[in-house]
C-alpha positions as CSV (number, residue, x, y, z in Angstrom):
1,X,31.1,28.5,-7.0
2,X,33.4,31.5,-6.0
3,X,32.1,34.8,-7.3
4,X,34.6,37.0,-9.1
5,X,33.5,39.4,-7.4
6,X,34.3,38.2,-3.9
7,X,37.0,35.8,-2.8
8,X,34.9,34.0,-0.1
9,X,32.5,31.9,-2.5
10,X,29.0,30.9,-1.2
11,X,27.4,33.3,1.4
12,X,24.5,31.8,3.6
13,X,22.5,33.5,6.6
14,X,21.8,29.8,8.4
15,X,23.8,29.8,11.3
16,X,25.0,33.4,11.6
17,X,23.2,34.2,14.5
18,X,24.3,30.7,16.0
19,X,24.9,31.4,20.1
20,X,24.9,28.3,22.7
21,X,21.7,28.0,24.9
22,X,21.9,30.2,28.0
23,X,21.7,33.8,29.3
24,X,25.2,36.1,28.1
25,X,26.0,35.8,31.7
26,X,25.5,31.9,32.5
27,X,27.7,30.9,29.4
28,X,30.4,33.6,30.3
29,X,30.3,31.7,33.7
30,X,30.3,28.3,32.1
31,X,33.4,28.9,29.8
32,X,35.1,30.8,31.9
33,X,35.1,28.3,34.6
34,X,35.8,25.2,32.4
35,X,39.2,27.5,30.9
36,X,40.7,27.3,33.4
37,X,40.1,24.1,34.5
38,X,41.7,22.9,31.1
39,X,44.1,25.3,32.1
40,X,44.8,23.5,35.9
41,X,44.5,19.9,34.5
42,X,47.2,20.6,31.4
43,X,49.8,22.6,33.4
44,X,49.5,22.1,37.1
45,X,47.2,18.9,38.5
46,X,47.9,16.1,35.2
47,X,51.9,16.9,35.3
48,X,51.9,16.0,39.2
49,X,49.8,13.0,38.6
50,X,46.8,14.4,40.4
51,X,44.2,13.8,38.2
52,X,41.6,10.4,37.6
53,X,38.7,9.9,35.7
54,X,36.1,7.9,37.9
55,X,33.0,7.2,36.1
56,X,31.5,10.1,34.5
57,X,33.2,12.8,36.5
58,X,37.0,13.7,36.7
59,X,38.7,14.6,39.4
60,X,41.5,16.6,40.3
61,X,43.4,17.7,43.0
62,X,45.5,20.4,43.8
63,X,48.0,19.2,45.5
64,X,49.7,22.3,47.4
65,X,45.9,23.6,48.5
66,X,44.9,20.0,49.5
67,X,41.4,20.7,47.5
68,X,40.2,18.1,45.7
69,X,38.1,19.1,42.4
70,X,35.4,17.3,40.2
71,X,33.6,18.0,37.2
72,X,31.2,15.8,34.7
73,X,32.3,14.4,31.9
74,X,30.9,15.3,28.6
75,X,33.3,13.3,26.9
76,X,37.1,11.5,27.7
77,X,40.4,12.6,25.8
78,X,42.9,10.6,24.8
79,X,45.4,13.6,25.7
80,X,43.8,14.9,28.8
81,X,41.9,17.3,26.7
82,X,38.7,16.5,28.3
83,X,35.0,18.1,27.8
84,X,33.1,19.5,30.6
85,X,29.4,19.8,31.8
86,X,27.8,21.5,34.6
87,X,29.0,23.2,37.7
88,X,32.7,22.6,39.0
89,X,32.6,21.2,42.8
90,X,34.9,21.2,45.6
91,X,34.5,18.2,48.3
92,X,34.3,19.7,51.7
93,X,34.8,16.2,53.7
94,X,31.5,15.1,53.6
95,X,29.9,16.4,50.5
96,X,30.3,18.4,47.3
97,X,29.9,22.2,46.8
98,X,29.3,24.0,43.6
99,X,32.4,26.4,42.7
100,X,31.9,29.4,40.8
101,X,34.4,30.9,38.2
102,X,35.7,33.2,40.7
103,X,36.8,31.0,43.4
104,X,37.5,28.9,41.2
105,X,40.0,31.3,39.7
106,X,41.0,32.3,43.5
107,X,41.8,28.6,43.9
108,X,44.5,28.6,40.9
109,X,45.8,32.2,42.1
110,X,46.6,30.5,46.1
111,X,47.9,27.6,44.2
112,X,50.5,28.6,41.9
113,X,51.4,31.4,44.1
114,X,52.1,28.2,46.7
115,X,54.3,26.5,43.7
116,X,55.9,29.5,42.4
117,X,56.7,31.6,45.7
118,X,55.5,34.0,43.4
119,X,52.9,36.7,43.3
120,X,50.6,38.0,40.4
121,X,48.2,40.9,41.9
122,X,46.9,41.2,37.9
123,X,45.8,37.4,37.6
124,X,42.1,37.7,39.3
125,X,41.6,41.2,37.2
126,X,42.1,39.3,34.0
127,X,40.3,36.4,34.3
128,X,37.6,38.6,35.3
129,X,38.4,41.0,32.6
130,X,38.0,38.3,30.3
131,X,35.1,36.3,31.7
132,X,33.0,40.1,31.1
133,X,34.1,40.5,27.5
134,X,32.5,37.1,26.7
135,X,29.4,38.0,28.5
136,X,29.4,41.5,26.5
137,X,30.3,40.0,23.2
138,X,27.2,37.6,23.9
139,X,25.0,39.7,25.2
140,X,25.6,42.1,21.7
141,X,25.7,39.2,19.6
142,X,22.4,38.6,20.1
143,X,21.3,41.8,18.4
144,X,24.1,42.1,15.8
145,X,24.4,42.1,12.4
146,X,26.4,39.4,11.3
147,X,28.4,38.9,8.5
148,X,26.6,36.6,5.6
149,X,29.8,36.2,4.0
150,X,30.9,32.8,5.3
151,X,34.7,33.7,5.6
152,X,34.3,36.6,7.5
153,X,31.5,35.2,9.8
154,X,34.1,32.4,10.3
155,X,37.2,35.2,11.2
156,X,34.6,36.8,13.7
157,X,32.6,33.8,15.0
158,X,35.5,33.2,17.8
159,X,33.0,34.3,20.7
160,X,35.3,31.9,23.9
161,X,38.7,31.8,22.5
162,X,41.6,29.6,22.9
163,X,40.5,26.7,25.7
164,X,43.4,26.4,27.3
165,X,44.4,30.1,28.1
166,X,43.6,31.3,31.6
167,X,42.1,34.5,30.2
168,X,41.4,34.3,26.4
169,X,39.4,37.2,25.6
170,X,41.0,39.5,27.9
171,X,41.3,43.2,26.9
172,X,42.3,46.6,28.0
173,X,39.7,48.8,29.1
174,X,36.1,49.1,29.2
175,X,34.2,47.7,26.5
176,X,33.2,50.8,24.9
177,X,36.6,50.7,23.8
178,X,36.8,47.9,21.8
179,X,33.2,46.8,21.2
180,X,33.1,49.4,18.1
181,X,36.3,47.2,17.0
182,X,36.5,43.3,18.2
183,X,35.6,41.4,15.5
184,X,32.5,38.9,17.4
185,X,29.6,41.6,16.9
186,X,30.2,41.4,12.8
187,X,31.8,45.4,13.2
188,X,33.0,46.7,10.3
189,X,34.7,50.6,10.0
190,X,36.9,53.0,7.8
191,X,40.3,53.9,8.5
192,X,42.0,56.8,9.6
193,X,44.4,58.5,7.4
194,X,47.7,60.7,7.7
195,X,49.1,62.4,4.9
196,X,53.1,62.6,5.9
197,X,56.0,64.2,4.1
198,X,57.7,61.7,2.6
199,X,61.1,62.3,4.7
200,X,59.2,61.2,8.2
201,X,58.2,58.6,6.5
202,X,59.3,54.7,7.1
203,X,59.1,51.9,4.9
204,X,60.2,48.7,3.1
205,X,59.3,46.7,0.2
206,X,56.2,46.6,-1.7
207,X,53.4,49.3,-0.8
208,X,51.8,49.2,-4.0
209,X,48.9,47.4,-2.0
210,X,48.5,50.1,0.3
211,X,48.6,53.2,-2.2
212,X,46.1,51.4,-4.4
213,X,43.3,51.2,-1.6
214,X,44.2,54.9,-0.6
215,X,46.3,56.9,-3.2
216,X,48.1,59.8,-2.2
217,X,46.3,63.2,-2.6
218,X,48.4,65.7,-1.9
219,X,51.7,66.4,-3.6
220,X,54.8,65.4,-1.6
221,X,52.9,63.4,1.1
222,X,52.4,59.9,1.7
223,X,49.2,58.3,2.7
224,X,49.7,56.4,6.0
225,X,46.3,54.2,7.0
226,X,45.8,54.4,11.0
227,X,44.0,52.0,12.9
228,X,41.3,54.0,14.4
229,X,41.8,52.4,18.1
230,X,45.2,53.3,17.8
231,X,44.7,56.8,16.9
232,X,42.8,57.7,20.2
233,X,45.5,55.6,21.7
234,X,48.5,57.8,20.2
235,X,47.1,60.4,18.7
236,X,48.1,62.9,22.0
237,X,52.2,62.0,21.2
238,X,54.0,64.7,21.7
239,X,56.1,64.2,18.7
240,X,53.2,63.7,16.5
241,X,51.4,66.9,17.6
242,X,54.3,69.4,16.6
243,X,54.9,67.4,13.2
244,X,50.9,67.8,12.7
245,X,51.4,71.6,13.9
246,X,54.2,72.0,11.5
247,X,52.0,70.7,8.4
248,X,54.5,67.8,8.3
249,X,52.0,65.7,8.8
250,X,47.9,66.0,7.8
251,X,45.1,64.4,9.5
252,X,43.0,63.9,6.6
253,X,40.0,62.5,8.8
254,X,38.1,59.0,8.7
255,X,37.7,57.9,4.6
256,X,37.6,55.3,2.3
257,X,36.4,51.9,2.4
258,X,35.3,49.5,5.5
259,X,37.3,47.0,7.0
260,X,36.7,44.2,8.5
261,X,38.4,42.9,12.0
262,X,39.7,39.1,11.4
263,X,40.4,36.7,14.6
264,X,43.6,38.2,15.8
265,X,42.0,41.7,16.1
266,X,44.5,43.9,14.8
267,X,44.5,42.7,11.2
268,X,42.0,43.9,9.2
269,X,40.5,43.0,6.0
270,X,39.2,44.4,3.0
271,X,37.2,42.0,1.3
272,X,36.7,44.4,-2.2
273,X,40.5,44.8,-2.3
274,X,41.4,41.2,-0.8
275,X,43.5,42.9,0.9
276,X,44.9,42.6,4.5
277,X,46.7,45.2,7.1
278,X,48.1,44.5,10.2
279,X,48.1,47.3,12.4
280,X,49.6,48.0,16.0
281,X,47.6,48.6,18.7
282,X,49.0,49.2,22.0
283,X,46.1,47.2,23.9
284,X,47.1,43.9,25.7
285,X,44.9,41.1,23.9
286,X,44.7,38.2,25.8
287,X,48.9,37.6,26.6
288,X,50.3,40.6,24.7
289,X,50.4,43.9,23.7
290,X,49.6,43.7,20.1
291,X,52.6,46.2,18.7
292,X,54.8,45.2,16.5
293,X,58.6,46.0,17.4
294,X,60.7,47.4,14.7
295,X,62.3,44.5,13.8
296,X,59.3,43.1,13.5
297,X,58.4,45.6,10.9
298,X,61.5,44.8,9.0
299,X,61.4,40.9,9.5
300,X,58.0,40.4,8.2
301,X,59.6,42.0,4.7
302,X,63.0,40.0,5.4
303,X,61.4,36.7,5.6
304,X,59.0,37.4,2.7
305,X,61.7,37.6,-0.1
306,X,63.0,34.4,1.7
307,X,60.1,32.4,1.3
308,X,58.4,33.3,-1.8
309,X,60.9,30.6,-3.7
310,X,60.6,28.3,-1.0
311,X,56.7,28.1,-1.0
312,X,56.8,28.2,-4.6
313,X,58.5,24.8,-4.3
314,X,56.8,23.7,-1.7
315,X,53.5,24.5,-3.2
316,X,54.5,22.6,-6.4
317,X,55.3,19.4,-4.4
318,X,52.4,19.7,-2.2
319,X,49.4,21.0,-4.4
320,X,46.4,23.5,-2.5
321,X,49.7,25.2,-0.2
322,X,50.6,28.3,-0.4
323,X,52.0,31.5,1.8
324,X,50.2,34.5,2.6
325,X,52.3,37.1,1.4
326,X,53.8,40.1,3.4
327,X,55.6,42.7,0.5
328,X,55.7,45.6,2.7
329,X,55.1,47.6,5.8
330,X,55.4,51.6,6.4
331,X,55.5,54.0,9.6
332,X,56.0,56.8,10.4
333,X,60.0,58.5,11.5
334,X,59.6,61.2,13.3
335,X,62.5,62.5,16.0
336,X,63.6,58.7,15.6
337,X,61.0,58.2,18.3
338,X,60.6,54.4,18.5
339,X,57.2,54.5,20.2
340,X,55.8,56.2,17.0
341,X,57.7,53.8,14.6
342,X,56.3,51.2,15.7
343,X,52.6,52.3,17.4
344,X,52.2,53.5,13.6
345,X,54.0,50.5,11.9
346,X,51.3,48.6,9.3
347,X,52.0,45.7,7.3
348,X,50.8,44.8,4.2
349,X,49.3,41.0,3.5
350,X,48.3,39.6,0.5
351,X,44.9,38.4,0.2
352,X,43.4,35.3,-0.3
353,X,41.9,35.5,-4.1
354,X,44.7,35.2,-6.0
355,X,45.4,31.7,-4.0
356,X,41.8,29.9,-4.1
357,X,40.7,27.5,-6.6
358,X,37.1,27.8,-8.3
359,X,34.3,26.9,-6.1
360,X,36.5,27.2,-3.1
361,X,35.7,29.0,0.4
362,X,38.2,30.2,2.6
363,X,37.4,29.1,6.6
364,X,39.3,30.0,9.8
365,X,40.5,26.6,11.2
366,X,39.6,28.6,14.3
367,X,35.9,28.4,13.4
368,X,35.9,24.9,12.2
369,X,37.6,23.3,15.5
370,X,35.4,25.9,17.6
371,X,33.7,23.6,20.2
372,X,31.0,25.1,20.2
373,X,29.4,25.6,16.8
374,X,29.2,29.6,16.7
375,X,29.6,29.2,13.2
376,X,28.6,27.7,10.0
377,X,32.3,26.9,9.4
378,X,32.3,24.6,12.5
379,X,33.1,21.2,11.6
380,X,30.3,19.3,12.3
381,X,28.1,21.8,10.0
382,X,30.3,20.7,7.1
383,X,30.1,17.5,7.4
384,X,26.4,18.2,6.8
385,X,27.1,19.8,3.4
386,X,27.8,16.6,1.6
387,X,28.0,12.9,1.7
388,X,31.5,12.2,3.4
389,X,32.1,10.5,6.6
390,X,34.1,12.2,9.5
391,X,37.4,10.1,8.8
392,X,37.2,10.3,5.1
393,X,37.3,14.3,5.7
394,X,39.5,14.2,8.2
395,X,42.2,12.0,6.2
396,X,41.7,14.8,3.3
397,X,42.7,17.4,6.4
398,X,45.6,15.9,7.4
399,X,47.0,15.4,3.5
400,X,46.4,18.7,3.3
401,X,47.6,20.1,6.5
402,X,50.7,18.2,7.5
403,X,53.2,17.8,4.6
404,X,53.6,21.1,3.7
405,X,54.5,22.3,7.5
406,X,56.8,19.2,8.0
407,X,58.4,20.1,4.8
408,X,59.1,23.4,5.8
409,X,60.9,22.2,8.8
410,X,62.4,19.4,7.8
411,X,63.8,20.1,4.1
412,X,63.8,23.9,4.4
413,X,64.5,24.7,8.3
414,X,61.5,26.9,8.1
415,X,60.0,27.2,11.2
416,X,55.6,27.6,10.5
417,X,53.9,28.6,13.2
418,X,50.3,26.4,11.8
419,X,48.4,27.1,14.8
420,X,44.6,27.6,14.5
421,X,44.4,31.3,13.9
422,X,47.3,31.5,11.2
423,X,45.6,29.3,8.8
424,X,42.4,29.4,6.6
425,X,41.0,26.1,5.2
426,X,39.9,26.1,2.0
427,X,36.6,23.9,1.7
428,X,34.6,22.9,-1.3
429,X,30.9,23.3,-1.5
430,X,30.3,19.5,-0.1
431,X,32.3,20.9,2.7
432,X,35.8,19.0,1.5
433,X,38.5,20.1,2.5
434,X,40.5,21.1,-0.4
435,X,43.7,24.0,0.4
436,X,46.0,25.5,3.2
437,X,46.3,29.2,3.4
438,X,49.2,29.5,6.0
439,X,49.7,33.4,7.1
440,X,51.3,35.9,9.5
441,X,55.4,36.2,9.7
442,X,55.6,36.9,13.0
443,X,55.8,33.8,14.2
444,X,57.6,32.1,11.5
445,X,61.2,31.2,12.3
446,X,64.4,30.1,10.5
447,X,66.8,27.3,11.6
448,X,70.4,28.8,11.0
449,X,71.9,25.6,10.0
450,X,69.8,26.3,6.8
451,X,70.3,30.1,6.4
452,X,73.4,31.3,7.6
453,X,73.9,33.8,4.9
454,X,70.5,35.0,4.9
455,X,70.2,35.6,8.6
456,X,74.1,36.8,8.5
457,X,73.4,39.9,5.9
458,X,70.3,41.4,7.9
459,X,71.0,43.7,11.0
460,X,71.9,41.6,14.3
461,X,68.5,43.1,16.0
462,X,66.3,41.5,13.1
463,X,67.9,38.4,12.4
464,X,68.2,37.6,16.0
465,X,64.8,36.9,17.0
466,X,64.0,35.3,13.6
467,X,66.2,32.4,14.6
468,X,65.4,29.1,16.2
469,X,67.7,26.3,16.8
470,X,66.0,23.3,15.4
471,X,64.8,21.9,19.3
472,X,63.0,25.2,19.9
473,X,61.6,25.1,16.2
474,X,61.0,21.9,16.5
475,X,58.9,22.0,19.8
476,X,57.0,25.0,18.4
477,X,56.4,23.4,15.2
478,X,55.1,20.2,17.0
479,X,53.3,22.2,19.2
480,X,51.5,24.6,16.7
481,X,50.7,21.6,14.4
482,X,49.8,19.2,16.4
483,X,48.6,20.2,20.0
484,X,47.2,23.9,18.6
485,X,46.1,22.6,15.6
486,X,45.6,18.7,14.7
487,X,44.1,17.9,18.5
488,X,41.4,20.3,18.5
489,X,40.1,19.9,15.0
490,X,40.1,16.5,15.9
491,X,38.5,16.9,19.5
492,X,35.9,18.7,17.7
493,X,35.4,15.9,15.5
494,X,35.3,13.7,18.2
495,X,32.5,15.7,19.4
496,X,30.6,14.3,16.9
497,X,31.1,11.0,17.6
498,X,33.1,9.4,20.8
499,X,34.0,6.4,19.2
500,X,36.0,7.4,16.5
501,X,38.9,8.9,18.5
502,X,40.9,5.9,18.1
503,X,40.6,6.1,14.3
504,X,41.3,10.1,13.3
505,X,44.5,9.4,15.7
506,X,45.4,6.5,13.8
507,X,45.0,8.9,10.7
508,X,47.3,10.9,12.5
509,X,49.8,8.0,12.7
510,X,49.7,7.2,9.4
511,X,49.7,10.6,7.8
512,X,53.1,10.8,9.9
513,X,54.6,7.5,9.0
514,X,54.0,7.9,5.8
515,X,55.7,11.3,5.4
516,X,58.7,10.0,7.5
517,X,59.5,6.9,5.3
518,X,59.6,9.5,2.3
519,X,61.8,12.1,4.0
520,X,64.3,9.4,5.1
521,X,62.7,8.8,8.8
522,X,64.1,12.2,10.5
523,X,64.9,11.3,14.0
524,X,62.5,13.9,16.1
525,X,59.4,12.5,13.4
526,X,60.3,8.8,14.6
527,X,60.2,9.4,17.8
528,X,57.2,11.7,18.0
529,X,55.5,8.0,16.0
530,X,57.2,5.6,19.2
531,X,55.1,7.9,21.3
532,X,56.9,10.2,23.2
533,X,55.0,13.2,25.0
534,X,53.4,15.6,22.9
535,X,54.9,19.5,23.6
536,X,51.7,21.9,24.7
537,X,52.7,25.7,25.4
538,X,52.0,26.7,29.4
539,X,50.2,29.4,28.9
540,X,48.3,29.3,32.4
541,X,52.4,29.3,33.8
542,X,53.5,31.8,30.9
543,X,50.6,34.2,32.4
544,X,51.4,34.2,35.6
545,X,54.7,34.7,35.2
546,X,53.7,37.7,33.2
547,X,56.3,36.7,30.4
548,X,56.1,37.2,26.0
549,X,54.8,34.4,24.6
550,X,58.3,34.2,22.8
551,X,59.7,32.7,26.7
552,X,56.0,30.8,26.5
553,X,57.4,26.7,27.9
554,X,55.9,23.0,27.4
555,X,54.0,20.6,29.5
556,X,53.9,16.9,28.3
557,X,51.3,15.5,27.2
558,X,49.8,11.8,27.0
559,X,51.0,10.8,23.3
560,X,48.5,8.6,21.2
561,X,50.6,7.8,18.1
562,X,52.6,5.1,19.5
563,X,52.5,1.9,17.5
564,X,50.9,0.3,19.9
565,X,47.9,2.4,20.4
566,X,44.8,1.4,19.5
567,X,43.1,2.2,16.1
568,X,40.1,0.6,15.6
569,X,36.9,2.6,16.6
570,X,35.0,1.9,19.6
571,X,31.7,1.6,20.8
């Protein structure tokens, strides 16, 4: 049962200390290597046709190179999301070599260079980047504390990252950095604090949040939290050192109460408050640098008013839904400089108590479509909880998961952005799943068709980038929902057993279908059930081309929820 005193239920030490078999160095090797083959077969050698299964081993070739590719086969995907084993090899003519991660990554560097006419001198330096902050995060893992709490061990259990990103742990600078502040090694720290006159300070909506977990203690200031990275990253401004020498603003030092670093880094939580901030950070984390823009800032308030009445209904029609709220943000205005504005900006989330049913606990969907089971919230440990079969859990997924996000397009022109780090699973104790926490506005997108009046009474350079026509929301919705999300819970199901495949994308189908009949059949839902090509972000082509994520394109990929796929499960 949850524990008033905590909004993350149980707490269990099995499984927090839960690393794959194999030196920090070989596994960093290992994952690094079969990234970015996920990354080649999605976005450069599938698309061209230039990849086959034969046997056990697929092969691939890259076409503009002329090198042919293979790898073992731990397991076949219906969408080209494939599982490796062992050693990547290159045929030389008359036999194969092993390939390491770095020719490897050499190899994709000559090759899209070749198909783009384009070059990227940063591409090798981040794949390598990243390949050494796995092997550091492992190689500290193994002597870490680790959080008991099984929400928070599931928000920092994300030791590989995203699987089909060229570089997903990359990070600025040297470890020492950011090892006192990533979230794998269980850290946990207090904030830094400015007192600021209340005229350089900016802010909108609801702080009551922030001045609860750190009230103001000096008359006519503010209290502004600072992200400690940040602070050694900004705290040599210019602008902020004659306000500081002018008593306009106070450092008033490192206090209060530890917070813990969730998935995406930047947010932190405090568990005793159940409260969450999201912070700046001018450090480029895996695509982007993590600052939020001013209307950013103001959006994430904008769009919160918006949807609080919207969720509310869609919460009532779809029961264990609901919205992470986001009331408020504040910064700091000094000489309207915008790089303090926004390297300061913090926004204020809701937590996740006030949401939660009794004997409920909160999971990352991260953790529990991890392939490799880092964590007790990884899906094949829940299954082990209780007494339910993989596709009787996974239909109670997918009821819970799909509606609401298809509602919110659909009936709402709310663009969600579901993917696996922007929502927490609520499980019960026989490892049920049992709510939807969806969270973080910055992704989250409004079709104008629905909101012309909203979007027309907000300032051109917020309401701008909070708009989607309904193809672009609707490719990021499918995307997020589906590719992100639905295909890798399921692969990791899979995982557990081959043969079922078939079956959990038949529940797919039919989780689909049966929303569409009730919603009238929406033309982009009936054609997503005759089959057409799922939309999966490039992000191997959106890195190299050294682009936001917000110009991020698609790749097609093999659909399984055509009528006339196969359902039945196979063995």
């Amino acid at each position: 049962m949850t524990s008033t005193a905590s909004p993350t239920g149980p707490t269990s030490t099995a499984g927090s200390r839960l690393v794959p078999a194999g030196s920090p160095a070989q596994l960093a090797d290992a994952v690094t290597t079969h990234t970015l083959l996920n990354c080649l077969v999605r976005e450069v050698s599938a698309p061209e046709r230039q990849v086959t299964v034969a046997q056990d081993h697929l092969l691939l070739r890259l076409p503009r190179r002329d090198t042919l590719l293979r790898v073992r086969l731990r397991r076949v995907s219906l969408i080209g999301a494939h599982r490796f084993t062992g050693p990547v090899q290159r045929h030389d003519g008359t036999r194969w070599a092993a390939v390491g991660w770095r020719e490897l990554a050499e190899y994709v560097q000559e090759e899209l260079e070749l198909r783009t006419g384009v070059a990227n001198e940063e591409f090798l330096d981040q794949v390598t980047d990243s390949r050494e902050t796995i092997r550091t995060i492992l190689h500290r893992r193994a002597t870490a504390t680790l959080p008991d709490d099984l929400y928070l061990a599931s928000e920092q259990s994300l030791v590989f990252g995203h699987r089909f990103h060229p570089s997903p742990k990359s990070r600025t600078g040297d470890p020492q950095d950011w090892l006192n502040y990533g979230p794998e090694t269980g850290t946990r720290f207090p904030l830094r604090h400015l007192a600021v006159r209340h005229h350089l300070v900016h802010e909108e909506g609801d702080l009551s949040r922030l001045d609860a977990l750190h009230p103001p203690d000096r008359e006519g200031y503010l209290a502004l939290p600072v992200h400690p990275w940040q602070y050694r990253l900004l705290g040599s401004h210019p602008a902020l050192r004659r306000a500081m020498a002018a008593g306009l603003i106070v450092d008033t030092g490192v206090t209060g109460p530890d917070f813990a670093p969730t998935a995406s880094v930047r947010t932190l939580y405090q568990p005793d408050a159940d409260t969450f901030l999201k912070f700046s950070l001018n450090v480029r984390l895996t695509n982007c640098v993590r600052k939020s823009a001013a209307y950013e800032l103001s959006g994430a308030v904008a769009l919160d008013g918006l949807l609080k009445p919207i969720f509310a209904r869609i919460g009532r029609a779809h029961p264990g839904t609901a919205l992470l709220s986001e009331p408020g943000y504040r910064s700091l205005a000094v000489d309207g400089d915008r790089d303090l504005l926004e390297g300061f900006g913090v926004i204020v989330r809701t937590g996740l108590r006030e949401h939660l049913c009794p004997g409920v606990t909160p999971l990352l969907a991260a953790a529990v479509a991890d392939e490799h089971p880092t964590s007790p919230a990884q899906v094949s440990r829940l299954l082990t909880r209780g007494n339910a079969d993989a596709l009787t859990w996974w239909d109670a997924y997918l009821g819970l998961l799909l509606p609401p996000v298809l509602t919110a397009y659909f009936e709402h022109g709310v663009v969600l952005e579901p993917h696996l780090q922007n929502v927490v699973v609520g499980v019960r104790e026989d490892g049920m799943p049992a709510q939807m926490l969806f969270r973080d506005l910055e992704g989250t997108k409004l079709v104008p068709e629905h909101h012309r009046e909203a979007l027309a009474a907000l300032p051109e350079e917020v309401s701008a980038p909070m708009a989607y026509d309904a193809e672009r929301g609707w490719n990021r919705v499918a995307y997020c929902l589906l590719v992100n999300h639905t295909a890798e819970v399921l692969a990791a199901l899979a995982d557990t057993d081959p043969a079922l495949e078939p079956a959990l994308w038949g529940l797919v189908h039919d989780h689909l279908d049966t929303y569409s009949r009730g919603a009238g059949d929406p033309p982009r839902l009936r054609a997503l059930l005759s089959g057409v090509p799922l939309p999966a972000k490039a992000n191997l082509l959106l890195r190299w081309s050294r682009q936001s994520d917000r110009h991020a394109g698609y790749v097609p990929l093999p659909s399984p929820l055509g009528e006339d796929f196969p359902r039945e499960v196979t063995r």
